[in-house]
C-alpha positions in Angstrom: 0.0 0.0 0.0 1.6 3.6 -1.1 0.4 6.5 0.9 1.4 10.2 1.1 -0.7 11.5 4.5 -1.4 10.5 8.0 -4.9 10.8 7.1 -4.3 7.5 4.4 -2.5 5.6 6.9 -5.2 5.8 9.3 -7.8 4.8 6.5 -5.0 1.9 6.1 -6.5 -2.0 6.1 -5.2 -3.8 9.2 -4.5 -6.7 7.1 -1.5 -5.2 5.3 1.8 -5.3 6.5 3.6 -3.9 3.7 3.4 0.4 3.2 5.7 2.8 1.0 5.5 6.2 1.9 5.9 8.8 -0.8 8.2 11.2 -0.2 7.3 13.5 -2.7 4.3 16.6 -2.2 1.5 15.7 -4.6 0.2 19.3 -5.0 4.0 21.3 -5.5 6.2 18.1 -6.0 8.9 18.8 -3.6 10.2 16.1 -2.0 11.0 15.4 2.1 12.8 12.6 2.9 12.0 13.8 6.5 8.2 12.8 5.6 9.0 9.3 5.5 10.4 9.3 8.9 8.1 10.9 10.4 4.9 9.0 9.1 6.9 5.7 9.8 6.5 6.3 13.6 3.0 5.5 12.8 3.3 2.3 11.2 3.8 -1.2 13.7 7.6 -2.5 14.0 6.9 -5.7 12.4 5.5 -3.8 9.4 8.2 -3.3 6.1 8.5 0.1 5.4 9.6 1.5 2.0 10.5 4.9 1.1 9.6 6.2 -2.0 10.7 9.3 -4.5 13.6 12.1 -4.3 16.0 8.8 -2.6 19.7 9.3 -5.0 22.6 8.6 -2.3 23.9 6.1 -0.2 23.8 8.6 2.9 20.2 9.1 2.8 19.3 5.0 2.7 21.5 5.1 5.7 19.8 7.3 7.2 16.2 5.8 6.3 17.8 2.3 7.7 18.2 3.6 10.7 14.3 5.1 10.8 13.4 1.5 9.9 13.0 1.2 6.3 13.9 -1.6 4.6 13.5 -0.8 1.2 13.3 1.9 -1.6 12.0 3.2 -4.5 14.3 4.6 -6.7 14.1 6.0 -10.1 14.9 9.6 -11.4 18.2 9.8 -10.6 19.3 6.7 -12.1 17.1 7.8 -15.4 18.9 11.3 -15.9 21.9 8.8 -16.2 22.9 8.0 -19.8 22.8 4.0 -19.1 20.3 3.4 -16.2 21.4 0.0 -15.0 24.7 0.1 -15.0 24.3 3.3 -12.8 21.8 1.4 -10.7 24.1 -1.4 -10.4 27.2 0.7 -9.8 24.6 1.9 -7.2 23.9 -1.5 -5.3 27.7 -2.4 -5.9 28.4 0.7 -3.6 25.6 0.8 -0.6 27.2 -3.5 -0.5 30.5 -2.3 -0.4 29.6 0.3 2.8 
């Protein structure tokens, strides 16, 4: 289940244990990564939390980690790269290596 509020995690079914949280501000598109954080104090521990949109370092998946995610959506920033996978691979290659 993706959701951008409060308001649509309280509207959430109690039967899923999977969210993503959307990072990025549907009416002016900015993106928080701090909105992902803060929403996950919402969600129950044994829950898997994703982050989603405005995610391009290693740093910042470090710091979601340690908020409790456990995965991410990525895209744009691999996209504005002129051979996608290998940058997404050079990518994974990297947050291993750390």
């Amino acid at each position: 289940l993706e959701i951008h509020t409060q308001e649509e995690l309280d509207k959430s079914c109690p039967e899923i244990d999977l969210i993503g949280i959307n990072n990025r501000n549907l009416h002016d598109f900015s993106v928080d990564i701090e909105h992902s954080i803060q929403l996950a104090q919402a969600i129950p521990a044994e829950f898997t939390k994703i982050s989603e949109s405005g995610i391009s370092n290693i740093e910042t998946i470090k710091h979601l980690t340690s908020h409790g995610f456990q995965g991410f959506l990525m895209g744009e920033s691999f996209m504005k790269q002129a051979n996608p996978g290998e940058a997404c691979a050079d990518f994974i290659r990297s947050l291993q290596s750390k």
